[in-house]
ROFIBA-702516 format. One line per 2 residues: their letters; for each residue x, y negated, z negated of C-alpha. Coordinates in steps of 0.25 Angstrom, whole numbers. Each point is the difference from the previous one (the first is absolute). Example, Ala and Ser with C-alpha at 12.3 -4.5 7.8 and 13.67 -1.06 7.14 Angstrom:
% ROFIBA-702516
AS> 49:18:-31  6:-14:2
% end
This chain:
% ROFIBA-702516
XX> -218:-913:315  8:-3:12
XX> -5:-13:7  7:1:13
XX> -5:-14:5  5:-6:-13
XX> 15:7:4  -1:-1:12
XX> -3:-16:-2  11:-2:-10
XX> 12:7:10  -3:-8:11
XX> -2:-11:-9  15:3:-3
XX> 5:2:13  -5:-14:4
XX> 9:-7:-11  12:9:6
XX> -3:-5:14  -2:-12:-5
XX> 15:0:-7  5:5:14
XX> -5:-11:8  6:-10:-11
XX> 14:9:2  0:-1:14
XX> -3:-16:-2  12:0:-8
XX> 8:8:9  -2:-9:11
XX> 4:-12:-7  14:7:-5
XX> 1:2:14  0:-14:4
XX> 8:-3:-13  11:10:3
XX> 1:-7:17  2:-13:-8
XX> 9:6:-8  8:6:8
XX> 0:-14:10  4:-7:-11
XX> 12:9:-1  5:0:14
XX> 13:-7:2  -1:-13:6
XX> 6:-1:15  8:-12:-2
XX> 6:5:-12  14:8:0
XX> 1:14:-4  9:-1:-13
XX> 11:9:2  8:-1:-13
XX> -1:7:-14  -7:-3:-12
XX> -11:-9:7  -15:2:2
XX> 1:8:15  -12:5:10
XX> -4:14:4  -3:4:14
XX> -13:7:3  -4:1:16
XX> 4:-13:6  -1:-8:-10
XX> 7:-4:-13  -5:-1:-15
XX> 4:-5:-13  9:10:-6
XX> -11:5:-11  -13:0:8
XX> 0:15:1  6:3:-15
XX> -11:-11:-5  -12:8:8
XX> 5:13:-6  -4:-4:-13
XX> -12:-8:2  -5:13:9
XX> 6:12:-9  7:4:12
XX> 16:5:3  7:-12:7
XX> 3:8:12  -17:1:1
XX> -2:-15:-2  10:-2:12
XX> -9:9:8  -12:-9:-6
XX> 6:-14:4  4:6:17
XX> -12:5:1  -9:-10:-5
XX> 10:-11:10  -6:9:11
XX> -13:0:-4  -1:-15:1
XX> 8:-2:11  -3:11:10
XX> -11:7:-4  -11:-13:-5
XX> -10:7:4  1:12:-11
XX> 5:-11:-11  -13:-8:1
XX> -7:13:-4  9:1:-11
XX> -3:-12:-6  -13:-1:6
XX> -4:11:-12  -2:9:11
XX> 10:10:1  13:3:-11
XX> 12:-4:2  6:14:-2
XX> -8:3:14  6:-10:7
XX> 13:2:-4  -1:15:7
XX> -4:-7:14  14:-8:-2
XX> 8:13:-3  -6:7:10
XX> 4:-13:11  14:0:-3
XX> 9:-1:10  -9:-4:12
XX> 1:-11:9  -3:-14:-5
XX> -10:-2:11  -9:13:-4
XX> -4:-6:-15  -12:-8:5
XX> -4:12:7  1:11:-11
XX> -6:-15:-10  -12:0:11
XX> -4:15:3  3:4:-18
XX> -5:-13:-7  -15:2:1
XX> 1:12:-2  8:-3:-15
XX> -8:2:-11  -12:8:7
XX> 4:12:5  6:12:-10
XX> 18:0:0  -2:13:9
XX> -8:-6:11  8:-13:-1
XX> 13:7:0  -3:7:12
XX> -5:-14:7  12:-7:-3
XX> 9:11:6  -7:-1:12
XX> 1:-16:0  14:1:0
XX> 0:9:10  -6:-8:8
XX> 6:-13:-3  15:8:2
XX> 1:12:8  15:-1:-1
XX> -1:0:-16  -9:12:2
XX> 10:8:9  11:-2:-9
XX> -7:5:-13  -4:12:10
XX> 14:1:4  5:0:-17
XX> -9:11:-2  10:9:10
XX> 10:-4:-11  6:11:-9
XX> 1:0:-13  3:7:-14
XX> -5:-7:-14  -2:6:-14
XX> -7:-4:-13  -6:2:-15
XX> -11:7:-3  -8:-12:-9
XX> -9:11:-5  12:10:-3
XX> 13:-5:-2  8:14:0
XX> -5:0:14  2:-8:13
XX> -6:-2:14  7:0:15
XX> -5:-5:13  6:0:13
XX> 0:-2:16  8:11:7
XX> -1:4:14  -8:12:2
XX> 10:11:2  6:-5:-12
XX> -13:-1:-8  -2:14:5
XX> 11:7:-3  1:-7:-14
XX> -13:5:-3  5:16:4
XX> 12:1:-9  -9:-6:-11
XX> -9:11:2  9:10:1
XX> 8:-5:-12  -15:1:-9
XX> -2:14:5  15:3:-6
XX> -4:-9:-13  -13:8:0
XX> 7:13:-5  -3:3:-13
XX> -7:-13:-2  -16:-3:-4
XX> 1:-14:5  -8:-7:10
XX> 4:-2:15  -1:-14:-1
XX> 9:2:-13  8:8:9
XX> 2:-7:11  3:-13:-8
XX> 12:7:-7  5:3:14
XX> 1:-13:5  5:-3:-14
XX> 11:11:3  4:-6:12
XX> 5:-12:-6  12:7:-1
XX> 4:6:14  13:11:-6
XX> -11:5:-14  -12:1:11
XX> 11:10:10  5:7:-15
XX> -14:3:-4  -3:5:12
XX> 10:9:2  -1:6:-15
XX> -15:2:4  0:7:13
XX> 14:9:-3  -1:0:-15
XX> 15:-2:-1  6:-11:-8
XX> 2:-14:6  13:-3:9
XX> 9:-7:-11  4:-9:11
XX> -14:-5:2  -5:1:-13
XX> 14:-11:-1  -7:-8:10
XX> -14:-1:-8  8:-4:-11
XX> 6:-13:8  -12:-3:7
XX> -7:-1:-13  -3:-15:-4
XX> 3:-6:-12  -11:-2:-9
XX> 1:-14:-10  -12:0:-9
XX> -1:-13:-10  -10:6:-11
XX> -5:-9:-11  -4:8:-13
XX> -4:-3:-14  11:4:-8
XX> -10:5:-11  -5:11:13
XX> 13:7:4  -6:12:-4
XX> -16:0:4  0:7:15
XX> -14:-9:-1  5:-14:-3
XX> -1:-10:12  14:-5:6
XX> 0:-10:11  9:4:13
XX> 4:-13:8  -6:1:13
XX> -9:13:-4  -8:-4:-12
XX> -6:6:-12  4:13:-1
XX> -1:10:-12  15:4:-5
XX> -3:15:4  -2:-5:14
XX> 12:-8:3  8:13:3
XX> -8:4:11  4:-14:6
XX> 15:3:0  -3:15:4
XX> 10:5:10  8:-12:0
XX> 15:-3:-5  -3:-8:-15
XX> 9:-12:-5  -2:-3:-14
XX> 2:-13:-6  3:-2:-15
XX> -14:-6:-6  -3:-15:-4
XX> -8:-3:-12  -8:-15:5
XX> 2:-8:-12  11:-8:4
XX> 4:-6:-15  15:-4:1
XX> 2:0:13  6:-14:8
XX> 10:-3:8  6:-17:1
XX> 1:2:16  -9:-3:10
XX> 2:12:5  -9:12:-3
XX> 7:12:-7  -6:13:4
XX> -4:4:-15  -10:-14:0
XX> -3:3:14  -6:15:-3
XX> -8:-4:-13  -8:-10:9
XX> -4:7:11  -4:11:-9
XX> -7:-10:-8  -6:-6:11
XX> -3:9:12  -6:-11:8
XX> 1:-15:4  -4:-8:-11
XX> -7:-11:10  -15:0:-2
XX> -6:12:7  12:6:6
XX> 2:15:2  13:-2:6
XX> 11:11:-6  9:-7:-9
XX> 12:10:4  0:-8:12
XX> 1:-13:-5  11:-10:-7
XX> -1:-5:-15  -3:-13:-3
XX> 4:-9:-11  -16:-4:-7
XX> 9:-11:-6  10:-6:11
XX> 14:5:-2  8:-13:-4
XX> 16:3:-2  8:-2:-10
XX> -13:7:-10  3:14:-7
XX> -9:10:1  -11:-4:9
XX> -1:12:9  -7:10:-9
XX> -12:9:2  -10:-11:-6
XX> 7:-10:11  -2:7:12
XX> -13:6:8  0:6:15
XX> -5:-10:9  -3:-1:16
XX> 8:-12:8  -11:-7:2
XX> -5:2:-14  14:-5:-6
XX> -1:-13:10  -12:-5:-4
XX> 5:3:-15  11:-9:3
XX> -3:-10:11  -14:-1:1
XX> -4:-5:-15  -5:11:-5
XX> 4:7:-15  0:13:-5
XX> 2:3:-15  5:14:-5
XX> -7:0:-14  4:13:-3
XX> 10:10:8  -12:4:10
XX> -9:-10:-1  -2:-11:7
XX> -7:-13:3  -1:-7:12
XX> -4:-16:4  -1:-2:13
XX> 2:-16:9  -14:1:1
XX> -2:2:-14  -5:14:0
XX> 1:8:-13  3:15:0
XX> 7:13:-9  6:11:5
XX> 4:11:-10  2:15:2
XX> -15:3:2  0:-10:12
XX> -5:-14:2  -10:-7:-7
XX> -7:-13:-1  -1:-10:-11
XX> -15:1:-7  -8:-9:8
XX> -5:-11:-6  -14:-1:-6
% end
């Protein structure tokens, strides 16, 4: 027999431990907050010291106003889990925290508000005057930690329009800007998004021809008008095929040669980089991975280059057995098998894109040595990630082509393979 009492008991009973776990967390949190000002205090440059401007020496990053020892950001990017790129926004905005807005940092490691929370406060006061900080610190920090991100964002807006009616005009003034920006669909990689600013007439007459062009699209056709309308726009991505449609469409007579010409030279060229298992060529089912797209199914990867002039380069089989070269120098046969083994930095956390970065020697290129430069030598790296490798004491170890282990100065211990980055098991 149901005893609601008796569940009803044993839930809350359960929720009480979890509340209990949360207030322990934010405890926590708190203190890593105070660890990680230290920290990054610790890491500041000293003023009386020089800046060292030479190679192959420990050197200082500059985040704000102020210098740091070269690997605080790489350093807090492993301990956090975190991009490097990220931990650089951590370190700037907790130096504001502590020195402009105290106020909202003793929240934070008062337990009474996360970090996180505060951290929106500084990105929402960038760029205003320094004499306006203590007026946003005044109006927002009692309010940081007890009222819900909604109201609190809207609270700090208003305090920084008070404290800096100039800075408020300008973002008013920014706003008038004009603009055009396009992305990926996260959910759906065979489509994409576009946003813009136009002026009005613009905006209106855009929007006309793409409703003219779906009511053309429409003949014959069951799709949608959302559908519809979207292929327009996507039609008039090329100006000289959008005018040929047209005319074949209202006249029913073939498509001027001269312009049809045109559409062909105003069609861009498409360079897709597709990884595939050898061992799926011929499943339209089996997953490839397009650089810059995605996962996609091996059917879908024509609907990518659909419309678009194709340049095919020959296939590379990642294995990379024989291939070395004695020269520092990268030949362009090495080169092509990393980056296709590695399609990202292999610095912890990094989503950068290795296609944009250099190789690095995992064992320091020293002359007069055959055969060190070989795909089990080499790894894409970021600058700074190859500068703290070689000047900042820490050591990276290529135990396999692929995977690798990191030690960094401050002893921190981490693997990065093909899967990602991982942490050593902790200990017991």
């Amino acid at each position: 027999m149901f005893e609601r009492q008796e569940w009803l008991a044993a839930a809350r009973a359960t929720m009480a431990d979890y509340a209990d776990v949360c207030a322990r967390l934010a405890e926590l949190e708190a203190e890593a907050a105070r660890q990680l000002a230290r920290t990054i205090q610790a890491y500041r440059w000293p003023d009386q010291a020089p800046v060292p401007d030479r190679k192959n020496t420990y050197g200082t990053q500059q985040i704000g106003e102020h210098r740091y020892g070269e690997d605080l950001t790489c350093e807090l990017a492993v301990a956090n889990g975190t991009s490097e790129t990220s931990a650089q926004m951590l370190t700037g905005d907790v130096v504001e925290l502590t020195t402009r807005l105290p106020g909202c940092w003793a929240k934070v490691v008062g337990a009474e508000a996360p970090l996180w929370q505060a951290r929106r406060i500084v990105q929402e006061c960038e760029g205003l005057r320094a004499d306006a900080w203590p007026v946003v610190d005044d109006m927002v920090a009692p309010a940081l930690g007890a009222l819900g991100p909604a109201r609190l964002a809207r609270l700090t807006h208003a305090a920084i329009a008070l404290a800096d009616p100039d800075r408020e005009r300008h973002c008013a003034a920014l706003s008038r800007s004009r603009w055009v920006s396009t992305g990926a669909d996260r959910n759906d990689p065979l489509a994409g998004w576009l946003s813009s600013r136009l002026d009005r007439t613009d905006a209106l007459n855009l929007e006309g021809t793409v409703t003219h062009l779906a009511d053309l699209l429409a003949v014959g056709s069951e799709d949608t008008t959302d559908k519809l309308r979207a292929k327009a726009l996507g039609l008039l991505a090329n100006p000289a095929a959008a005018l040929a449609f047209i005319g074949h469409a209202v006249t029913g007579d073939d498509p001027d040669p001269a312009l049809m010409k045109t559409a062909q030279a105003w069609t861009p060229p498409v360079q897709v980089y597709a990884h595939v298992c050898v061992d799926t060529l011929d499943d339209p089912e089996a997953l490839a991975r397009l650089e810059n797209i995605g996962p996609l199914l091996i059917e879908q990867i024509a609907r990518i280059t659909r419309g678009s002039r194709i340049r095919l380069t020959p296939a590379i089989h990642i294995g990379g057995a024989g291939l070395t070269a004695d020269s520092y120098e990268i030949p362009q046969a090495i080169r092509d098998h990393v980056l296709l083994r590695e399609a990202h930095d292999v610095f912890p956390y990094s989503s950068i894109e290795s296609r944009h970065l250099d190789l690095d020697h995992t064992i320091p290129y020293v002359n007069g040595q055959p055969g060190q430069t070989t795909p089990a030598n080499l790894a894409p790296l970021s600058r700074r990630a190859h500068r703290v490798k070689t000047d900042a004491g820490w050591h990276l170890d290529q135990i396999y082509p692929g995977d690798y282990l990191w030690h960094t100065g401050a002893g921190q211990i981490i693997y990065v393979n093909p899967t990602g980055t991982h942490r050593p098991p902790m200990r017991q």
